[in-house]
MARROTI-196434 format. One line per field, with one value per residue (C-alpha): x, y, z. Coordinates in nm, 4 decimals. Layout:
// residues N
px	X, ...
py	Y, ...
pz	Z, ...
***
This chain:
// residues 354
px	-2.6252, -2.4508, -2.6047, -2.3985, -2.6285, -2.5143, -2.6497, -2.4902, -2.7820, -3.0284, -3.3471, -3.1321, -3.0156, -3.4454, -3.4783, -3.1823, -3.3329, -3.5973, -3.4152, -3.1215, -3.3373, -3.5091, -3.1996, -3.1114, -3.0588, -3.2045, -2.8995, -2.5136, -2.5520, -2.3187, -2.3188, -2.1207, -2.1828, -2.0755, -2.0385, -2.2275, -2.3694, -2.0582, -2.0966, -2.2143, -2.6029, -2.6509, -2.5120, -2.3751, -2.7045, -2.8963, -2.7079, -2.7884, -3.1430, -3.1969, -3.0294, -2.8906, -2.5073, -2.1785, -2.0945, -1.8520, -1.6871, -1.7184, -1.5897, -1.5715, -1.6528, -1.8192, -1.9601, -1.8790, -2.0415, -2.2729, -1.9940, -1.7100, -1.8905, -2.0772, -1.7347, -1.5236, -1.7963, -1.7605, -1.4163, -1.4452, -1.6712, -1.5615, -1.2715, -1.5295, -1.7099, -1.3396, -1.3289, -1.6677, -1.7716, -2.1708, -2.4163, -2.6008, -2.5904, -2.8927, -2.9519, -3.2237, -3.3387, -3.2358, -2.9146, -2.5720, -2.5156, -2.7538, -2.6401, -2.2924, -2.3674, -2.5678, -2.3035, -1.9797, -2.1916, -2.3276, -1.9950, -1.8762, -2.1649, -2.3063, -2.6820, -2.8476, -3.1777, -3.3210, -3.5222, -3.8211, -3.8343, -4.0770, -4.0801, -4.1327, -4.1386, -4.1153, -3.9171, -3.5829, -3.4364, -3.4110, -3.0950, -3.2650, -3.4818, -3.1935, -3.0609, -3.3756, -3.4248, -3.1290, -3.0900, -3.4493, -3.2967, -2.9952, -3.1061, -3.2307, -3.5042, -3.7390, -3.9016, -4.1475, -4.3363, -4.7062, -4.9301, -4.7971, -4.4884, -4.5431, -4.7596, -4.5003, -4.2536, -4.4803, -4.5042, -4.1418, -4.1135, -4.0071, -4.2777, -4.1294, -3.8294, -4.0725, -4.2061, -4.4612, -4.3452, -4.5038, -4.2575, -4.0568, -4.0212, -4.3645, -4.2394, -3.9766, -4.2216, -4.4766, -4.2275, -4.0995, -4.4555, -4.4871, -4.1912, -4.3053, -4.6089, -4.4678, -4.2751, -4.2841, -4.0543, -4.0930, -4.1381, -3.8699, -3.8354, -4.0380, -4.3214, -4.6292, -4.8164, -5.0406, -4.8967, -4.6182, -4.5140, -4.2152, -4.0047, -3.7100, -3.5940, -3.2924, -3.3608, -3.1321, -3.4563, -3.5302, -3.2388, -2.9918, -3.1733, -3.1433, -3.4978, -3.6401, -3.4735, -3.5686, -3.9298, -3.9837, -3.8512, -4.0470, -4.3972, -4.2455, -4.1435, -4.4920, -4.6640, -4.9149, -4.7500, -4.3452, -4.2071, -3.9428, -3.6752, -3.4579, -3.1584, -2.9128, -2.5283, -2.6178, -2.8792, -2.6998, -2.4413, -2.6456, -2.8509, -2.5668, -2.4562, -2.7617, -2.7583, -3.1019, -3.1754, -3.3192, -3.4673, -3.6947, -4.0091, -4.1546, -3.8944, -3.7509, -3.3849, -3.2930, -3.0086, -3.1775, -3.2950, -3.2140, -3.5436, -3.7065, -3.7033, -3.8293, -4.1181, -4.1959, -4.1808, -4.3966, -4.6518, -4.6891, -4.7115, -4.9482, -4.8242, -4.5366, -4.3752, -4.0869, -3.9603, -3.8048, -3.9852, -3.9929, -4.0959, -4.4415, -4.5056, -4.4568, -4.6318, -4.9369, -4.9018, -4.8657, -5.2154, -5.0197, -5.1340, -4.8127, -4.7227, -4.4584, -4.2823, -4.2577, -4.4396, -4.4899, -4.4617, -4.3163, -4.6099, -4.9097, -5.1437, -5.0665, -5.1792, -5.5478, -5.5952, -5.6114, -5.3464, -5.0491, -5.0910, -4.8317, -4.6788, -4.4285, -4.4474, -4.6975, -4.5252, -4.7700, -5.0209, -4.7551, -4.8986, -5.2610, -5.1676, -4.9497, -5.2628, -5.5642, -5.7661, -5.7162, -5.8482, -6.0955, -6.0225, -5.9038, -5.7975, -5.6524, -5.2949, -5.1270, -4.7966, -4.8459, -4.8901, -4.5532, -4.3911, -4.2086, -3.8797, -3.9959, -4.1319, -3.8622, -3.6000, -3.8043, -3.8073, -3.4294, -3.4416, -3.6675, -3.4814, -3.0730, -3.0720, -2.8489
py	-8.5389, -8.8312, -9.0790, -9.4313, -9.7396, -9.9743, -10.3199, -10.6287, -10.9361, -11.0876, -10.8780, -10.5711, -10.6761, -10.7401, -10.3929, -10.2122, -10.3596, -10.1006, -9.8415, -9.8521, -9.8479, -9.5520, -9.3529, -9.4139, -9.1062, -8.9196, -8.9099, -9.0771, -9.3984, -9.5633, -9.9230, -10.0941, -10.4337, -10.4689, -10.8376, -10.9444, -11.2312, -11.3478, -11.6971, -11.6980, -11.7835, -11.5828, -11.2626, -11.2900, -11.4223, -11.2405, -10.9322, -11.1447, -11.2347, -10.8762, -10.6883, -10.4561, -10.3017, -10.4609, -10.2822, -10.0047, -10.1229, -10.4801, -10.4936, -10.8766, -10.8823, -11.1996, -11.3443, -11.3439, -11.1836, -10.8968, -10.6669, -10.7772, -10.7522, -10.4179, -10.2946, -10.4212, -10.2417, -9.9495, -9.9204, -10.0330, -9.7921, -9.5204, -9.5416, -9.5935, -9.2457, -9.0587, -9.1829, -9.1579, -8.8239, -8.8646, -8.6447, -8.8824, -9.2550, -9.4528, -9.7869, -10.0475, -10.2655, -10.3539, -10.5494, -10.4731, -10.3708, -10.0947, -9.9695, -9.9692, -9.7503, -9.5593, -9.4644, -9.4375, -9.1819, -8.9663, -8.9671, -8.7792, -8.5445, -8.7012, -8.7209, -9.0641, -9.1833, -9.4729, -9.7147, -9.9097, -9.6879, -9.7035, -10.0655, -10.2417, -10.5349, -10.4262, -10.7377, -10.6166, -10.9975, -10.9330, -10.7381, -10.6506, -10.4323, -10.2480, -10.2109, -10.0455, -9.8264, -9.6649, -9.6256, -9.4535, -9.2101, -9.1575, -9.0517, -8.7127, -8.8948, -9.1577, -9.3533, -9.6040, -9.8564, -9.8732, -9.6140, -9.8363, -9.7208, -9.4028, -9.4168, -9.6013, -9.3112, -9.0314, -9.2200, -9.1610, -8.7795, -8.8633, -8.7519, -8.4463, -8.6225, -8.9031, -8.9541, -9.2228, -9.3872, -9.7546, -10.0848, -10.1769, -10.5369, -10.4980, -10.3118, -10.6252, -10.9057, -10.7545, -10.7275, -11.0859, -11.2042, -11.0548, -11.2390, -11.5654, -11.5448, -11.4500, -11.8246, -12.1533, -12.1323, -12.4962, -12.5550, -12.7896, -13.1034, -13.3995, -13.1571, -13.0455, -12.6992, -12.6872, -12.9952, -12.8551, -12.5926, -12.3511, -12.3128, -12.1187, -12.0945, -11.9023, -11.6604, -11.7454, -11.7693, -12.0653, -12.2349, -12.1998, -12.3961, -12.7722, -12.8357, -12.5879, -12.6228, -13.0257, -12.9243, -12.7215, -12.9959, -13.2629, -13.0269, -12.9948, -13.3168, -13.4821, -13.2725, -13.4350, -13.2153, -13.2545, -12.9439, -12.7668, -12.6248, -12.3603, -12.4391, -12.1054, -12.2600, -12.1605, -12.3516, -12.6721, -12.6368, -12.6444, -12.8803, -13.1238, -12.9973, -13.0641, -13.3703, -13.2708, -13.4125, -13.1110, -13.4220, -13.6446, -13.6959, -13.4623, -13.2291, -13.1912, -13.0165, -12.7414, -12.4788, -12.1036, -12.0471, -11.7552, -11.5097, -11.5676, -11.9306, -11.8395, -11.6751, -11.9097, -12.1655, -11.9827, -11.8520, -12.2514, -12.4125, -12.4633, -12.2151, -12.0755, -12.1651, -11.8845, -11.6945, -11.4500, -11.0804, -11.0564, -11.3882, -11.3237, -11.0123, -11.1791, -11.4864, -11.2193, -11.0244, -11.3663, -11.4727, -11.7586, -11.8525, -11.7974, -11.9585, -11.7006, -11.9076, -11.5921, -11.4084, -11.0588, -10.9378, -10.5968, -10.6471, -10.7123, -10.6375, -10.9777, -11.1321, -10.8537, -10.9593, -11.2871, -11.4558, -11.4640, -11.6791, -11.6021, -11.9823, -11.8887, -12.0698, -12.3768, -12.5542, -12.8215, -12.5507, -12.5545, -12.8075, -12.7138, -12.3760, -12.4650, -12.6604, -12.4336, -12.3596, -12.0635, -11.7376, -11.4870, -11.3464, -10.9659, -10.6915, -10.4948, -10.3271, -10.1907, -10.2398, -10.0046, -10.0334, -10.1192, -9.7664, -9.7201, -9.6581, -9.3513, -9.1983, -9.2925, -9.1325, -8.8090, -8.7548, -8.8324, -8.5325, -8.3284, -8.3895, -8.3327, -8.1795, -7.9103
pz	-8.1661, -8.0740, -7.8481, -7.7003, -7.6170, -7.3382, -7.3684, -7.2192, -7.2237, -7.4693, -7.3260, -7.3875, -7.7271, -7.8363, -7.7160, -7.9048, -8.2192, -8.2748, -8.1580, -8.3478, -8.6483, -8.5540, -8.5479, -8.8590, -9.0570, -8.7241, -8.4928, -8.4740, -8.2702, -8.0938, -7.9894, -7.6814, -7.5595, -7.2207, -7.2593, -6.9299, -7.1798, -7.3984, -7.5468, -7.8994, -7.8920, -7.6163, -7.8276, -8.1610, -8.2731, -8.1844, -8.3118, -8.6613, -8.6097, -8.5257, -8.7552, -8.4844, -8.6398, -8.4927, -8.1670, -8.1625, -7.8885, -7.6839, -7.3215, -7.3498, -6.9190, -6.9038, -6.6188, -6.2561, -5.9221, -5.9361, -5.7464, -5.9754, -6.2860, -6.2472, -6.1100, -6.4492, -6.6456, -6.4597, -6.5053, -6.9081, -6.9625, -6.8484, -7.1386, -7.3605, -7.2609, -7.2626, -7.5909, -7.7909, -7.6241, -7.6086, -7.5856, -7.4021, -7.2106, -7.3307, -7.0964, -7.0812, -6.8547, -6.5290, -6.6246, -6.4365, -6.7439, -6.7116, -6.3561, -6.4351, -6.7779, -6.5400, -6.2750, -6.5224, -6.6601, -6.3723, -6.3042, -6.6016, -6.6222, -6.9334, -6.9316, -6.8732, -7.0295, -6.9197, -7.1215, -6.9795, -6.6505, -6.3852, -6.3580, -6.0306, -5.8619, -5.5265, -5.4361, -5.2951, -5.3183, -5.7039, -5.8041, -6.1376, -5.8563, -5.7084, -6.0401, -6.2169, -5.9230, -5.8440, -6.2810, -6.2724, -5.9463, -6.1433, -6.4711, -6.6558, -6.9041, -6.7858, -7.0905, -7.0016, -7.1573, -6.9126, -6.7058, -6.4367, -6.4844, -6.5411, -6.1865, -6.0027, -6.1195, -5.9892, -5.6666, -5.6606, -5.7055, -6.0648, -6.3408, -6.4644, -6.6188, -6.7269, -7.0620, -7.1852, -7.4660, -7.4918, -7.4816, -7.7679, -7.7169, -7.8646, -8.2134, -8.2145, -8.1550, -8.3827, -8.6589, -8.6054, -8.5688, -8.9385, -9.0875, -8.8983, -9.1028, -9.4167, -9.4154, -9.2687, -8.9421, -8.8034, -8.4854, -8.2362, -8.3905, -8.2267, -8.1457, -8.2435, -8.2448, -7.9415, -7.8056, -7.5991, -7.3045, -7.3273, -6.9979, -6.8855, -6.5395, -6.4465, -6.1510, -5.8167, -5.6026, -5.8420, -5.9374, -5.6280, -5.3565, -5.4556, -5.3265, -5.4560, -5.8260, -5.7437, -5.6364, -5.9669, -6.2165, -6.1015, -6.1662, -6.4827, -6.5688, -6.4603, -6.6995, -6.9432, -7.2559, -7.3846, -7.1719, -7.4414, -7.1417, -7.3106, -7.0692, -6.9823, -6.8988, -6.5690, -6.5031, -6.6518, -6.4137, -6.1289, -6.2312, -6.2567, -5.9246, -5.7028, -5.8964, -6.1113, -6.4187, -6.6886, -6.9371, -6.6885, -6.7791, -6.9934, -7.0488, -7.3700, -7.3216, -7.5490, -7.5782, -7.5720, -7.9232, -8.1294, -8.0789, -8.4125, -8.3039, -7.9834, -8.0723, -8.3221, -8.0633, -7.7967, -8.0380, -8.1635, -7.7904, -7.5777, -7.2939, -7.1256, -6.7454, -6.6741, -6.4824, -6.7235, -6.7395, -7.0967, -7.1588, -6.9594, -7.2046, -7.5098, -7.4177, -7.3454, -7.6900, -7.8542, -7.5795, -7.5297, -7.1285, -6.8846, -6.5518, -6.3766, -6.0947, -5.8826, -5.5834, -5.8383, -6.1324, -6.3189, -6.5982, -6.4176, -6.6745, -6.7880, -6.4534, -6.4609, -6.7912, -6.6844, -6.9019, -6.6320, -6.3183, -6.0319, -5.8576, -5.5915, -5.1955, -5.3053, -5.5955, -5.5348, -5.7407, -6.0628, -6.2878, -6.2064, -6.2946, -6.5964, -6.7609, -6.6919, -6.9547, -7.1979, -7.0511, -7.1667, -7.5388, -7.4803, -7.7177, -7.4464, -7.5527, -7.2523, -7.4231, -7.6759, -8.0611, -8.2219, -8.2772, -7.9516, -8.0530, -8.3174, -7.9961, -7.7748, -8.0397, -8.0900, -7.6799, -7.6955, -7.9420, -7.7938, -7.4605, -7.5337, -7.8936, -7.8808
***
């Protein structure tokens, strides 16, 4: 059986990880990067730090508007199908990356399984919400990683093609976690453990409106603790745009850090401001308190648990919020217990073997 993974960004590369070493010696895998995130620390590295196998194929698409870029995918992989032949299209997320991988394949009649279905927002401003959707209406295997999930799918006339199989950006951190422990990973220099936050901002609801992007910086840079801001290009170049300056105060800029380094650093400060999805989860398995600068949340078991705190309209609340006190101890697991991708590889199996 021959299945062909589509990944294009950093979360997607975390989550390929785990699978791609659960095929081993199970299945042929295939690898293409789409190249939605192209420079070198946003991909190469972590292809390294992972040790997830060279792709197979690299579109090199880079970046650009949703349209174009989910178009140039299409078109690139298409070829890519023509030419590998796979039993099955296995996508992740809610990347274009993963809606393009999605269509090309539809298309062709090859059979789409989508990893970390069932996730909602329920925001229809986010394109990561269109794009997770319409993959999850598209494709013949659900996989998700909550009972949320698997609810939300339900909802949607979708649980007979669903399949509970836990999240494996837990297996990853878990296994990382392991290493960290095994050595002596230091932290960002100038800063001590417990003595700092961990921010990254990149959503387009946060960083596009001047006053808003202004608004959030200045919480951040009046806070009592160095703030370590893990800076994407993109929010660089608006910043010096709007005219914003990303080191005021207490911020500490940083270029994003491979993820060993990243966990390292999150599991060493004294909370987390983002608002990344992924970030909030491992922040949570790490019980690391989060601040989420958005109205919802996909993985709000973090925010029942009590160790997630929503800031959206009232940025006036952000620093309150930011430096609460740590919540309630809690051995809850509602991500699952680090052997995701077996499961998700044996319902892959059990699902398209021939």
């Amino acid at each position: 059986m021959r299945i062909l993974s589509v990944v294009g960004a950093r979360p997607q590369f975390v989550k390929l990880a785990p699978i791609a070493r659960a095929m081993e010696g199970r299945t042929e895998h295939i690898i293409v990067h789409t190249g939605q995130h192209y420079d070198e620390l946003m991909s190469d590295v972590f292809f390294q730090d992972l040790g997830i196998p060279a792709p197979d194929y690299n579109l090199g698409v880079g970046s650009g508007k949703h349209g174009e870029q989910t178009g140039a995918m299409l078109a690139g992989l298409e070829g890519v199908f023509e030419q590998a032949k796979p039993d099955v299209v296995l996508v992740y997320g809610d990347t274009n990356s993963t809606l393009a991988a999605a269509l090309a394949a539809v298309k062709m009649h090859i059979p789409v399984a989508h990893l970390e279905a069932g996730l909602r927002s329920f925001n229809r401003r986010m394109p990561e919400e269109h794009n997770r959707v319409l993959t999850d209406h598209a494709a013949d295997l659900l996989l998700s990683p909550t009972e949320v999930g698997m609810d939300h799918l339900a909802n949607e006339g979708l649980a007979e093609r669903a399949v509970m199989v836990g999240d494996v950006m837990t297996d990853v951190l878990y296994s990382v976690r392991e290493q960290l422990s095994a050595g002596n990973e230091p932290i960002p220099a100038g800063l001590e453990a417990g003595g700092y936050y961990v921010c990254t901002i990149h959503r387009p609801d946060n960083t596009d409106d001047p006053a808003r992007l202004r608004a959030i910086v200045d919480s951040l840079a009046a806070l009592s603790k160095p703030v370590l801001l893990l800076a994407h290009p993109r929010l660089k170049a608006l910043a010096e745009n709007h005219g914003i300056d990303l080191a005021a105060g207490s911020l500490v800029l940083s270029e994003p850090l491979a993820y060993p380094q990243l966990v390292n650093a999150v599991a060493n400060s004294a909370g987390v401001v983002t608002d990344s999805g992924g970030l909030q989860k491992e922040a949570f398995l790490l019980r690391v308190p989060c601040t989420t600068i958005r109205p919802e949340t996909e993985w709000v078991e973090t925010v029942a648990l009590g160790w997630n705190v929503l800031v959206n309209d009232d940025l006036g609340r952000l620093a309150g919020a930011v430096e609460r006190p740590v919540p309630a101890p809690t051995d809850a697991a509602p991500y699952g217990d680090g052997h995701a991708a077996v499961r998700t590889v044996d319902a892959l199996l059990s699902a398209f073997a021939k």
